[in-house]
C-alpha positions in Angstrom: 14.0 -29.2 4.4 13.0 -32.9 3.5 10.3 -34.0 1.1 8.2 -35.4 3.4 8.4 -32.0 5.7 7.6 -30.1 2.4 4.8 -32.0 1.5 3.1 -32.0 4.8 3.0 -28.4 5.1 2.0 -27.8 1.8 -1.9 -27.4 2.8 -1.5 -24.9 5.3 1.4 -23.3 3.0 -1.6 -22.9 0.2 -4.1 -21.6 2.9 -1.6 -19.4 4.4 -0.7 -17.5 0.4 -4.4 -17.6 0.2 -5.1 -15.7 3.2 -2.0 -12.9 2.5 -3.2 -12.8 -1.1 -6.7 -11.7 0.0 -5.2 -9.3 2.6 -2.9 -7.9 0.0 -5.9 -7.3 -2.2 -8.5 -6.0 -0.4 -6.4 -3.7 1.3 -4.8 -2.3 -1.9 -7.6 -1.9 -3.8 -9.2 -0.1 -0.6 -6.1 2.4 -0.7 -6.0 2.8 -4.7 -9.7 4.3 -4.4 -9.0 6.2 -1.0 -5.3 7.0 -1.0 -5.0 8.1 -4.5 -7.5 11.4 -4.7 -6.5 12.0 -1.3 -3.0 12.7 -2.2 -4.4 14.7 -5.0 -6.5 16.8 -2.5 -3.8 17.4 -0.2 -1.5 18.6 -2.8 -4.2 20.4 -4.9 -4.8 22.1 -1.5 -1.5 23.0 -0.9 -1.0 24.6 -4.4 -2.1 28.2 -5.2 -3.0 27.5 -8.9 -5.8 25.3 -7.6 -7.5 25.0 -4.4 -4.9 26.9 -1.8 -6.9 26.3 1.4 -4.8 26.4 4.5 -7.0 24.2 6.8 -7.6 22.1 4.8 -4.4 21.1 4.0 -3.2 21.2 7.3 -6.1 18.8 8.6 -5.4 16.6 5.9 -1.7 16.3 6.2 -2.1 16.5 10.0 -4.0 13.2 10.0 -1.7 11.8 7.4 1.2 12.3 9.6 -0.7 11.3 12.2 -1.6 7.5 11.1 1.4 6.9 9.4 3.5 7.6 12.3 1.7 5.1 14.4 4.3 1.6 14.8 1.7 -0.7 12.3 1.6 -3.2 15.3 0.2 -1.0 17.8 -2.3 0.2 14.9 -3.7 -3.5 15.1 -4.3 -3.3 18.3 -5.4 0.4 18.4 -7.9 -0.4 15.9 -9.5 -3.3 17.4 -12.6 -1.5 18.1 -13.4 -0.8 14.6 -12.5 -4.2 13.2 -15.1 -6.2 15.5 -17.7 -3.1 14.4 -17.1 -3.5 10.6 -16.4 -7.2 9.9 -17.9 -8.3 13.5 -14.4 -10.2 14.4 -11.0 -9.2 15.6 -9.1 -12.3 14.1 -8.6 -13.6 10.7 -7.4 -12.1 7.4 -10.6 -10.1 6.5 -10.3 -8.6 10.4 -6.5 -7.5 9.6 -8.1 -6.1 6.4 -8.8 -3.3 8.0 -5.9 -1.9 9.8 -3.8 -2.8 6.4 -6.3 -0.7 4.6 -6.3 2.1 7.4 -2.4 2.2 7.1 -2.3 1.8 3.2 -4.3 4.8 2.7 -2.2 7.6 3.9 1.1 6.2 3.0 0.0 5.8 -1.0 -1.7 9.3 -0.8 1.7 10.6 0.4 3.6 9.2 -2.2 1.3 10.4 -4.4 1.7 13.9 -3.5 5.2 13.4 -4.0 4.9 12.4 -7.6 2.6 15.2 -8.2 5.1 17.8 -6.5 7.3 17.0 -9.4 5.6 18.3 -11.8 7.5 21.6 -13.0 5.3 25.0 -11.9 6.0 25.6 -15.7 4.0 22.8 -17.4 1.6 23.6 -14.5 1.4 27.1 -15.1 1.3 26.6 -18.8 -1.7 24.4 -18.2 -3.6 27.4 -16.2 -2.5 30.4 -18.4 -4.8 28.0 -21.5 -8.2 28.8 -19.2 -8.4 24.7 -18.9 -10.6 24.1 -15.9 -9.1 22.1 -13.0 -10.8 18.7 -13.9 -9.4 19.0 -17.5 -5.9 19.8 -16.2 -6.0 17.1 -13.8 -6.6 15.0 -16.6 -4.6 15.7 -19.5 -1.7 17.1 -17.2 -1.2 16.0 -13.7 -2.4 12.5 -14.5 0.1 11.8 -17.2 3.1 13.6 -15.7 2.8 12.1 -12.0 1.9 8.8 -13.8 5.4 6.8 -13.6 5.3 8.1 -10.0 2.1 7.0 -8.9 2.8 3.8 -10.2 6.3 3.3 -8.3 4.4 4.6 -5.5 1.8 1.5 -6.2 4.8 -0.9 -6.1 6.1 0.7 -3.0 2.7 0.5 -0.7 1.8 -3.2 -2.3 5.4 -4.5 -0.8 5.4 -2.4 2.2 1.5 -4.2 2.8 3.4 -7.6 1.9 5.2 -7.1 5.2 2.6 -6.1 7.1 0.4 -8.6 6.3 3.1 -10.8 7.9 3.4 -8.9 10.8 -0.6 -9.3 10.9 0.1 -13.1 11.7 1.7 -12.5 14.8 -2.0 -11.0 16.4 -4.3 -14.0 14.6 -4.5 -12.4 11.0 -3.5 -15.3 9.3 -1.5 -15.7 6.2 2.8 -16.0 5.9 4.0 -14.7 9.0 1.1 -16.9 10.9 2.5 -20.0 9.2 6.6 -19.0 10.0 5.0 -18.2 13.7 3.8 -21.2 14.6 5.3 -23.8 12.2 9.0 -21.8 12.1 9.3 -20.0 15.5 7.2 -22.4 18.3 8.2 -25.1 16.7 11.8 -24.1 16.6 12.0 -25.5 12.9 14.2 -22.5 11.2 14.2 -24.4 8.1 10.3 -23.5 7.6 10.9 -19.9 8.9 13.4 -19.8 6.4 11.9 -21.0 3.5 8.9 -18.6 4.0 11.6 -16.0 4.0 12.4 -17.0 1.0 9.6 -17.1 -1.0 8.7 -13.8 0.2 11.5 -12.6 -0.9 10.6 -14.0 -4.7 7.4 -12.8 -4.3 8.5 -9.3 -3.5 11.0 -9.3 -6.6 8.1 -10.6 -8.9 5.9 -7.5 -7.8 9.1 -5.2 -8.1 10.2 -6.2 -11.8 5.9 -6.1 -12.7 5.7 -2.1 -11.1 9.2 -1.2 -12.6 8.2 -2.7 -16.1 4.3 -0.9 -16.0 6.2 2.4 -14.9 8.6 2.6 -17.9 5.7 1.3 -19.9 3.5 4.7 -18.6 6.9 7.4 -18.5 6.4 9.3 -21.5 9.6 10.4 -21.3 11.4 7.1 -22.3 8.9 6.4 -25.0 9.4 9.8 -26.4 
């Protein structure tokens, strides 16, 4: 790509990172306060040390399932609706906001359940045997054990929402995949569709390296 090409797409190349950045952001910080005691629920739930309750589990899980099986494109669209009732628009990053964030939610809980899941029945039983109450185990022990997962489970939902904030550009939600859209693909200019590859591709590796290096930071394990 030429200078000149580069330079004239620079503006909307800066308003396009701004849009994906404040789709990224909303929508994670929406499933880190939703997804994160859900997956706690739905395995705490699901274990008979704690809160074994059948239906609940099962209606929890169930909707889980439910949302995550759903193709994220046809979640967009399914969720249209809702957008235009919360935000009052259907187009836009703050519109696509929604359906990231409706997505997000299950798949972090789920991966936080996982992480919890291995946590030996030892330490856990260990932990009950002491007569701590639930809210002190949950602190001292499940938080810190499931920590280095929950984290790579972090990583894992804020790249999986990089790509679908691109794929939120194909239906008006603005940001990186808008740009390559109509500058890379109805343009036919490959070079710009390629080069916003690209960067996404640095920008997944930055948030990669940054989760790996807080997770080994938080795994008590490889301090000890």
């Amino acid at each position: 790509m030429s200078l000149e090409k580069w330079q004239s797409l620079l503006p909307d190349l800066s308003v396009a990172f701004g849009q994906t950045f404040l789709m990224l952001s909303i929508s994670l910080s929406i499933a880190l306060v939703f997804g994160i005691p859900l997956g706690f629920l739905i395995y705490l739930t699901d274990k008979k040390l704690f809160l074994k309750n059948k239906f609940t589990y099962s209606i929890l899980g169930g909707l889980a399932n439910l949302i995550r099986s759903i193709p994220f494109v046809i979640l967009l669209v399914a969720l249209i609706p809702l957008t235009q009732f919360l935000v009052g628009t259907t187009i836009g990053p703050l519109a696509a906001s929604v359906s990231l964030s409706v997505a997000a939610i299950p798949f972090l809980a789920r991966l936080v359940e996982t992480s919890l899941r291995e946590i030996p029945d030892g330490v856990l039983e260990a932990a009950v045997s002491t007569g701590a109450n639930l809210l002190l185990i949950i602190k001292e022990v499940l938080v810190p054990e499931a920590l280095p997962g929950i984290l790579s489970g972090i990583t894992v939902t804020t790249i999986s929402l990089l790509g679908f904030s691109a794929m939120a550009g194909i239906v008006g939600g603005g940001g990186i995949g808008d740009l390559a859209i109509r500058f890379g693909y109805y343009r036919y200019e490959d070079d710009i569709m390629l080069s916003t590859v690209l960067v996404l591709v640095v920008i997944v590796q930055i948030f990669q390296w940054f989760g790996d290096f807080v997770r080994k930071k938080s795994d008590r394990r490889i301090r000890d």
